[in-house]
VODRENMI-352084 format. One record per atom (N, C-alpha, C): residue number from 1; x, y, z; atom name. Coordinates in nm, 4 decimals. Last residue first. Layout:
BEGIN
<r><kekol>NUM</kekol><X>X</X><Y>Y</Y><Z>Z</Z><fidren>CA</fidren></r>
...
//
This chain:
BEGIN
<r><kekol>70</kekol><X>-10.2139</X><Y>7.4444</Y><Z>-3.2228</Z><fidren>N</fidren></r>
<r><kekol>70</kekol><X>-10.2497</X><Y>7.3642</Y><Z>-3.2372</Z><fidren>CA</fidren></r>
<r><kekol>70</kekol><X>-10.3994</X><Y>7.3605</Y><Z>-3.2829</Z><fidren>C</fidren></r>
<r><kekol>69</kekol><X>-9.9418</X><Y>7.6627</Y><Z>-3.2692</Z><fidren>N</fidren></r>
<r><kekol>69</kekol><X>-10.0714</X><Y>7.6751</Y><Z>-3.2527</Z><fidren>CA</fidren></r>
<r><kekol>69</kekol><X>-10.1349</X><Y>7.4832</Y><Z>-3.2834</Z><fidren>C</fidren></r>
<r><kekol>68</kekol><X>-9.6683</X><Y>7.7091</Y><Z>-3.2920</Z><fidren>N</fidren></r>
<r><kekol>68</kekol><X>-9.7331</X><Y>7.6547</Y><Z>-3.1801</Z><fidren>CA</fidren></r>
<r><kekol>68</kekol><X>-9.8393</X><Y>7.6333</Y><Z>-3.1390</Z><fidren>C</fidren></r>
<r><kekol>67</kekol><X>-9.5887</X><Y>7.8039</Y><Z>-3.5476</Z><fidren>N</fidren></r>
<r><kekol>67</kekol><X>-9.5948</X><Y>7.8984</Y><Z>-3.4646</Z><fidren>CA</fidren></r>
<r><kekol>67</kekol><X>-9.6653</X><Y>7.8203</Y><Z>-3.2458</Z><fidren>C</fidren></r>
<r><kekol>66</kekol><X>-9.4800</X><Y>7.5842</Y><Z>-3.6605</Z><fidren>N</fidren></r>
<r><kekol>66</kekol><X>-9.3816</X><Y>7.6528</Y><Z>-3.6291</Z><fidren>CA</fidren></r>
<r><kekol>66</kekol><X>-9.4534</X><Y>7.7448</Y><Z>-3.5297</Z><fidren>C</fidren></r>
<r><kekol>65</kekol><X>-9.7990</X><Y>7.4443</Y><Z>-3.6670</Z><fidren>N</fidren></r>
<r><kekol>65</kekol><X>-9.6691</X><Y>7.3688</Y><Z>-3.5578</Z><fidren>CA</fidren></r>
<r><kekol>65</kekol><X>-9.5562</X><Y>7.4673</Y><Z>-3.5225</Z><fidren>C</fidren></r>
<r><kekol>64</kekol><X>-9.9045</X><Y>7.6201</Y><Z>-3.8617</Z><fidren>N</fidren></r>
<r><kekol>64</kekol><X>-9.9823</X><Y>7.5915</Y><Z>-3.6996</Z><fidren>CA</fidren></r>
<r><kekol>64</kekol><X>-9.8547</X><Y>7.5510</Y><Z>-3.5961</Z><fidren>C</fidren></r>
<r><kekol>63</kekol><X>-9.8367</X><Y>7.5976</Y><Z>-4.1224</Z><fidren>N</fidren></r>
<r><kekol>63</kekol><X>-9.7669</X><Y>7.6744</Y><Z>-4.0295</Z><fidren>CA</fidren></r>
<r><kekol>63</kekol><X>-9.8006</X><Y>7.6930</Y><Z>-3.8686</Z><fidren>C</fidren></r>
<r><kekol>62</kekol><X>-9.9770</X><Y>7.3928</Y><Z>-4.2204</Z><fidren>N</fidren></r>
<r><kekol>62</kekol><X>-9.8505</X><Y>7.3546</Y><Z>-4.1919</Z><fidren>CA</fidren></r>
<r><kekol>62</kekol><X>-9.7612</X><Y>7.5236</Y><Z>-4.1106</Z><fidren>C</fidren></r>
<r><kekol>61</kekol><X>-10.2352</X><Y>7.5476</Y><Z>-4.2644</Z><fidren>N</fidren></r>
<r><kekol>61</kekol><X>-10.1959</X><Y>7.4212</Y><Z>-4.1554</Z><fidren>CA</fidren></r>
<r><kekol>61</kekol><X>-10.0857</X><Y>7.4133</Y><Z>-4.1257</Z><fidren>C</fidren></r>
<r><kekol>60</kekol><X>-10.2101</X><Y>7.9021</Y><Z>-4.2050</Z><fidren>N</fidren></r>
<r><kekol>60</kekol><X>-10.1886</X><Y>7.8210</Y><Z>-4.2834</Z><fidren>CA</fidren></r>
<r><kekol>60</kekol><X>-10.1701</X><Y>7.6598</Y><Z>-4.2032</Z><fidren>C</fidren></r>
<r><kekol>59</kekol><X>-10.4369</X><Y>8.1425</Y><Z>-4.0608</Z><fidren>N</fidren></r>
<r><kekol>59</kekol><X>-10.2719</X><Y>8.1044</Y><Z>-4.0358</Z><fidren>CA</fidren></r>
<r><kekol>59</kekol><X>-10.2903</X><Y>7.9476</Y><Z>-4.1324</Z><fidren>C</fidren></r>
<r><kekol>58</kekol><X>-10.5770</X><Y>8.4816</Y><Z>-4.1203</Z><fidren>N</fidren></r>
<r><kekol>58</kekol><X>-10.5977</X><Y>8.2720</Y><Z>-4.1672</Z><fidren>CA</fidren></r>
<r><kekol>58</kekol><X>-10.4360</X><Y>8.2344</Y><Z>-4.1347</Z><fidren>C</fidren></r>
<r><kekol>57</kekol><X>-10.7120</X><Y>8.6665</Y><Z>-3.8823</Z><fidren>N</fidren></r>
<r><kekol>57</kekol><X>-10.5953</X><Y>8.6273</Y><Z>-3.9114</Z><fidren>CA</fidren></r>
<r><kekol>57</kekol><X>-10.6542</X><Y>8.4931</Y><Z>-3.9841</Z><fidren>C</fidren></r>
<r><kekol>56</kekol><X>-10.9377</X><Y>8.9413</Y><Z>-3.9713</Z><fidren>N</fidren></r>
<r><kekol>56</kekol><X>-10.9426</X><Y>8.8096</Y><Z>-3.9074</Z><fidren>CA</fidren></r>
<r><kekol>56</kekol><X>-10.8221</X><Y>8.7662</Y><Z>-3.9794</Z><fidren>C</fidren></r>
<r><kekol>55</kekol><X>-10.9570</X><Y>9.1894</Y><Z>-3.6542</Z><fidren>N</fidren></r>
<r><kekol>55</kekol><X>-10.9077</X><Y>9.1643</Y><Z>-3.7938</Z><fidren>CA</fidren></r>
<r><kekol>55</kekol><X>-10.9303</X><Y>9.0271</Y><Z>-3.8127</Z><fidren>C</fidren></r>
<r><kekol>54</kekol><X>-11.0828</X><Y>9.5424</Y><Z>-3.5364</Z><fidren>N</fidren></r>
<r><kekol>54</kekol><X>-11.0509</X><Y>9.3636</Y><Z>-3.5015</Z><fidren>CA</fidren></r>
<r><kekol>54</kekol><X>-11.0257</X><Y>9.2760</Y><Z>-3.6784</Z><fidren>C</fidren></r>
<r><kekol>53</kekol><X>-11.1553</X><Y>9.7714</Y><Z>-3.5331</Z><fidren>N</fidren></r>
<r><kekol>53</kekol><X>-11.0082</X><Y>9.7463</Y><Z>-3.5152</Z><fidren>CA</fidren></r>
<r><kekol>53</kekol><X>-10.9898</X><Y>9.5869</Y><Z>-3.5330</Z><fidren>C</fidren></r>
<r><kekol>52</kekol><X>-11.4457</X><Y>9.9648</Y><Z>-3.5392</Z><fidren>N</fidren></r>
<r><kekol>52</kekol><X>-11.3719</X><Y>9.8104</Y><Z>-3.4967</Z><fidren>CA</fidren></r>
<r><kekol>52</kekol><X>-11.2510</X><Y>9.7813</Y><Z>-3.5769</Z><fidren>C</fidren></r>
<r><kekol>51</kekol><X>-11.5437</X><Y>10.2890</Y><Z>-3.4276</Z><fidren>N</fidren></r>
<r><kekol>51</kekol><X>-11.4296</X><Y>10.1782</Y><Z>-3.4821</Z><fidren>CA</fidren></r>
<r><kekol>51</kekol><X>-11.3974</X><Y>10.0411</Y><Z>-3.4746</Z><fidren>C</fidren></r>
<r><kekol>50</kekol><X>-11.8482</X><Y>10.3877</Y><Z>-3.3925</Z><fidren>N</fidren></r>
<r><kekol>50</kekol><X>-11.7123</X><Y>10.2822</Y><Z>-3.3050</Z><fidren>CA</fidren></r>
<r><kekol>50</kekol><X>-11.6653</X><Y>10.2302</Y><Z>-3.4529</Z><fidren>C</fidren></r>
<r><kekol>49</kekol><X>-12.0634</X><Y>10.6493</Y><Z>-3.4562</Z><fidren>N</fidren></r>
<r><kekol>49</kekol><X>-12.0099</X><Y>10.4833</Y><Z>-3.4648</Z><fidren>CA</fidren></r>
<r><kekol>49</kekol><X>-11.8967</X><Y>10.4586</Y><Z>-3.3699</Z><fidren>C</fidren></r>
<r><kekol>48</kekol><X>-12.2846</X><Y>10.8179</Y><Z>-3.2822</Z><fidren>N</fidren></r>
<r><kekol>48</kekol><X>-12.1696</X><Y>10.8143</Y><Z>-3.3056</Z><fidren>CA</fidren></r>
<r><kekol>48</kekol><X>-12.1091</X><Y>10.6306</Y><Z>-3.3465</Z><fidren>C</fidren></r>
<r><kekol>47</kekol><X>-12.5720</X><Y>10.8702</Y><Z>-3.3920</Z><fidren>N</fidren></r>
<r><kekol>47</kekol><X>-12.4776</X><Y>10.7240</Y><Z>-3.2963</Z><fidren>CA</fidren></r>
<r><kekol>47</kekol><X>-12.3325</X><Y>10.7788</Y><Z>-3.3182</Z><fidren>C</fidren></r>
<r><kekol>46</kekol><X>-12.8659</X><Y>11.0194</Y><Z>-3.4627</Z><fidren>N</fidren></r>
<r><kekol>46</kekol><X>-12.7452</X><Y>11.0285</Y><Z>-3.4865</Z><fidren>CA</fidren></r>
<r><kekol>46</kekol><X>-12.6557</X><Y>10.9806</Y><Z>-3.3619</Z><fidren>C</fidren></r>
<r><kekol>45</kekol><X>-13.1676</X><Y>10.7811</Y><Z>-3.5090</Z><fidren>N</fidren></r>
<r><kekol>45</kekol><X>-13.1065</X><Y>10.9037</Y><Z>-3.3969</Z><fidren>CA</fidren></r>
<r><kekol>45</kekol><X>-12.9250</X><Y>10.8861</Y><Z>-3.4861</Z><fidren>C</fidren></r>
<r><kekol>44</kekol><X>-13.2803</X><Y>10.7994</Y><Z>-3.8807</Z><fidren>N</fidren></r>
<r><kekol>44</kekol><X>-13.2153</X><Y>10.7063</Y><Z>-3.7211</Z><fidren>CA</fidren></r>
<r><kekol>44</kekol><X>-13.0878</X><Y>10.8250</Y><Z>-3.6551</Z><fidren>C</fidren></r>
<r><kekol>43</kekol><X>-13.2688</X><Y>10.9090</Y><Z>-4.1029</Z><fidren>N</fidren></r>
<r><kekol>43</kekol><X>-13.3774</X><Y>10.9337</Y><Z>-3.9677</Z><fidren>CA</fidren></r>
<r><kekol>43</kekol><X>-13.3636</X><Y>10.8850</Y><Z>-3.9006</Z><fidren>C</fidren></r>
<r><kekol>42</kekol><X>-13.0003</X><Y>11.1068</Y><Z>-4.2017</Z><fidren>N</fidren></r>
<r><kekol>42</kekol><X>-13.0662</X><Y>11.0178</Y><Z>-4.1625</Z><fidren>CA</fidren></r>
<r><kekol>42</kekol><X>-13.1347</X><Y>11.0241</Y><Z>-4.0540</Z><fidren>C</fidren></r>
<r><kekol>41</kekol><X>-12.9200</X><Y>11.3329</Y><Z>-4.3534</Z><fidren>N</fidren></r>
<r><kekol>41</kekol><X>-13.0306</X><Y>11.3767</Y><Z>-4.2458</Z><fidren>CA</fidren></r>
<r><kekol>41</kekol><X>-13.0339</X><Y>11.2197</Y><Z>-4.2327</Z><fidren>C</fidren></r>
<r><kekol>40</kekol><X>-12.6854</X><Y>11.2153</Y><Z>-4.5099</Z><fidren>N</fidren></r>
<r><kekol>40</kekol><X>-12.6963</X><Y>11.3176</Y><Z>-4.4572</Z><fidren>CA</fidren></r>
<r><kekol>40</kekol><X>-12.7884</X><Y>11.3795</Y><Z>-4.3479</Z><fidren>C</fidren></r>
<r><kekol>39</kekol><X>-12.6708</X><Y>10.8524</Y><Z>-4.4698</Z><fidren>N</fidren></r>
<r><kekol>39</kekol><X>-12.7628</X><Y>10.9669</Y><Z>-4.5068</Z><fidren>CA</fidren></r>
<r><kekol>39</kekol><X>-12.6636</X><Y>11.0809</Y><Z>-4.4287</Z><fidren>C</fidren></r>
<r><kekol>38</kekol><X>-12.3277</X><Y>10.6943</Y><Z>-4.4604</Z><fidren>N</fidren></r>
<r><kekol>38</kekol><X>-12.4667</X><Y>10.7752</Y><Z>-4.3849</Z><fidren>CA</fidren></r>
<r><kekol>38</kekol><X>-12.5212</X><Y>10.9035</Y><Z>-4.4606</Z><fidren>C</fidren></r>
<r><kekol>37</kekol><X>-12.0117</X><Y>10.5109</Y><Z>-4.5058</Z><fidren>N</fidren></r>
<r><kekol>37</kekol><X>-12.1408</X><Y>10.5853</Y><Z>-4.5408</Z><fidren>CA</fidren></r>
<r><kekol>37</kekol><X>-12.2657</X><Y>10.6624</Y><Z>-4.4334</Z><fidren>C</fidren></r>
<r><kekol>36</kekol><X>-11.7630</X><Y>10.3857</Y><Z>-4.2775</Z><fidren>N</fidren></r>
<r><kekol>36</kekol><X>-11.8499</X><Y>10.4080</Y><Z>-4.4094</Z><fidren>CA</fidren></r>
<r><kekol>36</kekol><X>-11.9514</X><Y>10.4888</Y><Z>-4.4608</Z><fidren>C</fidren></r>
<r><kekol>35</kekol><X>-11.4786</X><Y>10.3678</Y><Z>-4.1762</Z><fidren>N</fidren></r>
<r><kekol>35</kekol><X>-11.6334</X><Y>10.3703</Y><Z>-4.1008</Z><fidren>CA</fidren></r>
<r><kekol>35</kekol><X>-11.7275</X><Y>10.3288</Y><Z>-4.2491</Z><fidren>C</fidren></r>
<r><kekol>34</kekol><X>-11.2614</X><Y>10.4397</Y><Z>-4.2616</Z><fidren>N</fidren></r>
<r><kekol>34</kekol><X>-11.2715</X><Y>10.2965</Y><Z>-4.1737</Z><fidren>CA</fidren></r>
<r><kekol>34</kekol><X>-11.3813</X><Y>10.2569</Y><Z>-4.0665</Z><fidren>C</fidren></r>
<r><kekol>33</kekol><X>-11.3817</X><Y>10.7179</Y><Z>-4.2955</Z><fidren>N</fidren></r>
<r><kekol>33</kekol><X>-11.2328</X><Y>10.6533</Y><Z>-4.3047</Z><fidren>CA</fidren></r>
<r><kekol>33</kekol><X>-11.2529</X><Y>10.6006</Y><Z>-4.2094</Z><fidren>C</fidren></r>
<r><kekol>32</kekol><X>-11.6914</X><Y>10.8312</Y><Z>-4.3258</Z><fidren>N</fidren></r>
<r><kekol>32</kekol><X>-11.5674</X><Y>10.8805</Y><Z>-4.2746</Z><fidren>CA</fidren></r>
<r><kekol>32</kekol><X>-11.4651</X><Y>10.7528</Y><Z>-4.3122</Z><fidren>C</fidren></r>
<r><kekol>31</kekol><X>-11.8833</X><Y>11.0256</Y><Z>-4.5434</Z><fidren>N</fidren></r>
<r><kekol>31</kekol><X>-11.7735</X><Y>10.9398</Y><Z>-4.5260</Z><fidren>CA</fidren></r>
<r><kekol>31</kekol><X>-11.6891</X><Y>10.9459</Y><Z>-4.4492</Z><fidren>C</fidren></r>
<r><kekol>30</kekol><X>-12.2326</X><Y>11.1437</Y><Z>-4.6328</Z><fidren>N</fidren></r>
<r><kekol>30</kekol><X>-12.0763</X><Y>11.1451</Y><Z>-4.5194</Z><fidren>CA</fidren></r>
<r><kekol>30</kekol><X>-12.0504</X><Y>11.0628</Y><Z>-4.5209</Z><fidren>C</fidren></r>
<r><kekol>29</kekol><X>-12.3613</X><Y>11.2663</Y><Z>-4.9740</Z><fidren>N</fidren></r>
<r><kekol>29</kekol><X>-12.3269</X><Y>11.1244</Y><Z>-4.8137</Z><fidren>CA</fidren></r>
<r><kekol>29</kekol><X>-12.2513</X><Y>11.1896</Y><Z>-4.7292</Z><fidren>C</fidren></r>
<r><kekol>28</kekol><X>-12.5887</X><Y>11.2548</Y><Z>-5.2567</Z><fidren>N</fidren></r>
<r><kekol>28</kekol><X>-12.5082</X><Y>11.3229</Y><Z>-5.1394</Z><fidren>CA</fidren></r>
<r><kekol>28</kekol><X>-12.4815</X><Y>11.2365</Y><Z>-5.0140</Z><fidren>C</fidren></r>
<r><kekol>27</kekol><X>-12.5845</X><Y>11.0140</Y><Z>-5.5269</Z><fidren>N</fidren></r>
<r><kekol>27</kekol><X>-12.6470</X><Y>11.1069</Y><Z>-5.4009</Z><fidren>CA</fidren></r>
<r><kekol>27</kekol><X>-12.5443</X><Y>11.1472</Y><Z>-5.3637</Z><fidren>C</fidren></r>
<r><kekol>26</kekol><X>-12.4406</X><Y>10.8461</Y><Z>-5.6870</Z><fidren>N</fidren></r>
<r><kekol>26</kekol><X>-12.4577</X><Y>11.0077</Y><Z>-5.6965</Z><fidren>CA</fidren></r>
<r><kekol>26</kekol><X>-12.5685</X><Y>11.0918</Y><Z>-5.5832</Z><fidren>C</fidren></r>
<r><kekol>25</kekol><X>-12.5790</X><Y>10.5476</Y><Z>-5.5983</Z><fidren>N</fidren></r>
<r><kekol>25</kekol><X>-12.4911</X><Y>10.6212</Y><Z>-5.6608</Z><fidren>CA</fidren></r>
<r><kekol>25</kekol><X>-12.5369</X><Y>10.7459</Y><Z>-5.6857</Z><fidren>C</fidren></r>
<r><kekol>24</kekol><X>-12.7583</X><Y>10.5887</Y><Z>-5.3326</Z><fidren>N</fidren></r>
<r><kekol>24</kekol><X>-12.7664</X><Y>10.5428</Y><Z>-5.4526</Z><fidren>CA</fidren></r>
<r><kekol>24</kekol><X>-12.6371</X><Y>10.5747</Y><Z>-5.4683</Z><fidren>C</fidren></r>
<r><kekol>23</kekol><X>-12.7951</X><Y>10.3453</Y><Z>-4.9749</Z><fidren>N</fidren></r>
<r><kekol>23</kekol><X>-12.7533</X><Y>10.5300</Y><Z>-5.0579</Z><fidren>CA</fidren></r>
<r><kekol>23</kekol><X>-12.6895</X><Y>10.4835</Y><Z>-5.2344</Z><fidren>C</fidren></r>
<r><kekol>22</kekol><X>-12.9852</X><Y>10.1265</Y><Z>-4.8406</Z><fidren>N</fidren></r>
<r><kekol>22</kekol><X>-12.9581</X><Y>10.1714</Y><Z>-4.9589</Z><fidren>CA</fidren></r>
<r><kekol>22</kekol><X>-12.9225</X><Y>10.3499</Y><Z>-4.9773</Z><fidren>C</fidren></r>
<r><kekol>21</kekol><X>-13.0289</X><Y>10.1262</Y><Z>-4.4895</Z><fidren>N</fidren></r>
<r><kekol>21</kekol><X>-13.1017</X><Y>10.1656</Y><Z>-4.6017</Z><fidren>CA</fidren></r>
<r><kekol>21</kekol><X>-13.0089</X><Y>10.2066</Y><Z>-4.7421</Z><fidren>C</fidren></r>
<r><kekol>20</kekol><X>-12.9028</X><Y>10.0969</Y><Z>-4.2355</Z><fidren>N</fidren></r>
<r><kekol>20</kekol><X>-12.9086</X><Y>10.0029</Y><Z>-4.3101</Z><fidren>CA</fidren></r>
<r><kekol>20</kekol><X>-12.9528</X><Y>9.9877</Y><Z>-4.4375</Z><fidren>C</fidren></r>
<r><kekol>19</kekol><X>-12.8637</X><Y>10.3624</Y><Z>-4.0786</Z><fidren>N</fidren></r>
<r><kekol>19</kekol><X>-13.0044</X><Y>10.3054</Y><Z>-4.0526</Z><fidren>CA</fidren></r>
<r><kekol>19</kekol><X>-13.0451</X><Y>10.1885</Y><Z>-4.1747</Z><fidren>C</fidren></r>
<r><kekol>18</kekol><X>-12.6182</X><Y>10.3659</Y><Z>-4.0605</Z><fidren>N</fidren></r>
<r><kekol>18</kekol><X>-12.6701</X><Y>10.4225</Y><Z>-3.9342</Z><fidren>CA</fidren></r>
<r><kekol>18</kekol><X>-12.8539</X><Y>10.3226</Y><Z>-3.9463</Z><fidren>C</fidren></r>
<r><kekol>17</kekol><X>-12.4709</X><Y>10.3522</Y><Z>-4.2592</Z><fidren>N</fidren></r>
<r><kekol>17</kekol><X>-12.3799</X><Y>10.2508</Y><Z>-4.1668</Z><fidren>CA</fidren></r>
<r><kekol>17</kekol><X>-12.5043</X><Y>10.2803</Y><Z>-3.9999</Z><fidren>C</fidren></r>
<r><kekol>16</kekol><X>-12.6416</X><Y>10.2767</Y><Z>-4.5496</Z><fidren>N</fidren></r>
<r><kekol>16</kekol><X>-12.6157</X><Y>10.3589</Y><Z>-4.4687</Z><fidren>CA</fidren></r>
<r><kekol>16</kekol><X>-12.5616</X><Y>10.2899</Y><Z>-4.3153</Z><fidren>C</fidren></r>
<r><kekol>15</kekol><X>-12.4740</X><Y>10.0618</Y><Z>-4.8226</Z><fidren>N</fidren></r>
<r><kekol>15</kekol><X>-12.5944</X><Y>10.0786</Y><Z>-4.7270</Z><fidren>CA</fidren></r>
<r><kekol>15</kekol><X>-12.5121</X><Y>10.1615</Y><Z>-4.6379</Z><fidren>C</fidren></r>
<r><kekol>14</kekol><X>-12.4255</X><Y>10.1721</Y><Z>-5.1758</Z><fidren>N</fidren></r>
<r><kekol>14</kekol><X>-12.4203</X><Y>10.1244</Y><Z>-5.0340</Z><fidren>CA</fidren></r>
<r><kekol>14</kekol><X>-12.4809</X><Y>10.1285</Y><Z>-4.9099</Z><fidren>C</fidren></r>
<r><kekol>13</kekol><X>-12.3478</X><Y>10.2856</Y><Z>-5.5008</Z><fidren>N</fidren></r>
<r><kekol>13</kekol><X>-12.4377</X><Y>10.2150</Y><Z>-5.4158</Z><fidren>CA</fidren></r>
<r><kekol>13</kekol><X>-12.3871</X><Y>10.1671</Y><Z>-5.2532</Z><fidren>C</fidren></r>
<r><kekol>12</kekol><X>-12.0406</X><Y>10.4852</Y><Z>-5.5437</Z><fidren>N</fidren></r>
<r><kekol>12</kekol><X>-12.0786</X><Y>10.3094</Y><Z>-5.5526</Z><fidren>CA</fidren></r>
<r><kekol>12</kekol><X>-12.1707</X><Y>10.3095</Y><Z>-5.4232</Z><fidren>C</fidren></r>
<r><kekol>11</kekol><X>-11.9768</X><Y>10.7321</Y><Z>-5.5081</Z><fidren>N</fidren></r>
<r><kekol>11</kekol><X>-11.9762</X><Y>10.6321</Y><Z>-5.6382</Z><fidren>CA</fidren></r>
<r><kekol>11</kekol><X>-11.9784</X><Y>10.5092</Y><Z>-5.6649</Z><fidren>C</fidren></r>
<r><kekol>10</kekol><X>-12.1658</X><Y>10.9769</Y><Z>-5.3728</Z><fidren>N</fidren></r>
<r><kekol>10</kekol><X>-12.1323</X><Y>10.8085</Y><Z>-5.3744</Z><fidren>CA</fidren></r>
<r><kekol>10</kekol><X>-12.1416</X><Y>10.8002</Y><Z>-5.4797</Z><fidren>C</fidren></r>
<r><kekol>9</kekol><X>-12.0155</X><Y>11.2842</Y><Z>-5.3028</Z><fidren>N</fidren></r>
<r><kekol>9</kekol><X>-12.1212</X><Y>11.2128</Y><Z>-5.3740</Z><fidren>CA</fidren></r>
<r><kekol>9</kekol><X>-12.1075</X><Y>11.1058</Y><Z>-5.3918</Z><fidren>C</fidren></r>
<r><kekol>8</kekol><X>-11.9810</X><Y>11.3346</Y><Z>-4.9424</Z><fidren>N</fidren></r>
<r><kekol>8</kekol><X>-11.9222</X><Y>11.3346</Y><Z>-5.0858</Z><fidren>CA</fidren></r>
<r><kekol>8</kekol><X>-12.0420</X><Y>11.3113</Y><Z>-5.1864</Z><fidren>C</fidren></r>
<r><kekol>7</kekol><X>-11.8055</X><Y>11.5286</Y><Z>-4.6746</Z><fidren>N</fidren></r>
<r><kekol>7</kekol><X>-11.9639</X><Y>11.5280</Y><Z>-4.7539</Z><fidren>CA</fidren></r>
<r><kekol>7</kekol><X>-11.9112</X><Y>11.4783</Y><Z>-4.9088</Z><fidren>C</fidren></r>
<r><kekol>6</kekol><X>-11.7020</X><Y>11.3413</Y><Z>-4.3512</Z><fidren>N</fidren></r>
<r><kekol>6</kekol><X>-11.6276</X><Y>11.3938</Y><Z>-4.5196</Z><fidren>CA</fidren></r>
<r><kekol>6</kekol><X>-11.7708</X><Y>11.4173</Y><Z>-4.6308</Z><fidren>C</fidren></r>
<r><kekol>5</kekol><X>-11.5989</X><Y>11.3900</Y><Z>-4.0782</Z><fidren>N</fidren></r>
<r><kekol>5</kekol><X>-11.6928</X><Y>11.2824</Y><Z>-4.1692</Z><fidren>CA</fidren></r>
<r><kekol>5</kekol><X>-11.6694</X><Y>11.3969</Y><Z>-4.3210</Z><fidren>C</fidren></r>
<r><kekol>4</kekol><X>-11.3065</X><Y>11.2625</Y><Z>-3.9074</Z><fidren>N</fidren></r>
<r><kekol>4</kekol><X>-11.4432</X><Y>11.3330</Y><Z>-3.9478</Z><fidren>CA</fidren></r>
<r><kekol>4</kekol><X>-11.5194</X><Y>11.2662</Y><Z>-4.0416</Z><fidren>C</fidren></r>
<r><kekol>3</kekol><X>-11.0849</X><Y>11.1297</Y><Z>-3.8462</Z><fidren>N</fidren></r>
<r><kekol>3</kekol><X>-11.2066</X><Y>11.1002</Y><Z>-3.7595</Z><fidren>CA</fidren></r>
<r><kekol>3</kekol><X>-11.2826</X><Y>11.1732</Y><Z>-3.7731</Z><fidren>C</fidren></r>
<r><kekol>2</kekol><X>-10.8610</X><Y>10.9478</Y><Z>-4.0292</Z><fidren>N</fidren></r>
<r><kekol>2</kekol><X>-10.9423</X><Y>11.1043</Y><Z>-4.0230</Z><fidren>CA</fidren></r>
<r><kekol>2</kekol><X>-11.0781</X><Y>11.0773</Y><Z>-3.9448</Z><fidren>C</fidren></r>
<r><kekol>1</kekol><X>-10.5718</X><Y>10.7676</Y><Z>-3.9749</Z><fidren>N</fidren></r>
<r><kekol>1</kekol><X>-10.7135</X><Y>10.7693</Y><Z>-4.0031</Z><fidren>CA</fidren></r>
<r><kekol>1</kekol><X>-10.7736</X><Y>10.9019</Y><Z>-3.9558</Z><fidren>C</fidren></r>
//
């Protein structure tokens, strides 16, 4: 994973990861990798994000007993 931020043009609508606000398609953005989007000048103080790493496991019923999970 690339821990910069990348200047692109959005090709798909999305909210800014800093101040929650709609970025259109074909505007200007920063992207980073396993972060998401942000105005270029956004007006919310600049945060460095955090990575969340956390995942959600579905373990199957009948596989609860082989693995010991109850």
């Amino acid at each position: 994973m690339s821990n910069k931020w990348i200047k692109l043009t959005v090709k798909f609508s999305n909210k800014c990861i800093q101040c929650d606000s709609y970025i259109m398609k074909g505007e200007k953005a920063l992207w980073m990798e396993g972060l998401g989007i942000k105005h270029i000048d956004c007006p919310v103080i600049n945060i460095e994000p955090v990575k969340d790493d956390s995942r959600l496991i579905i373990i199957e019923e009948e596989d609860k007993e082989m693995l010991g999970i109850k």
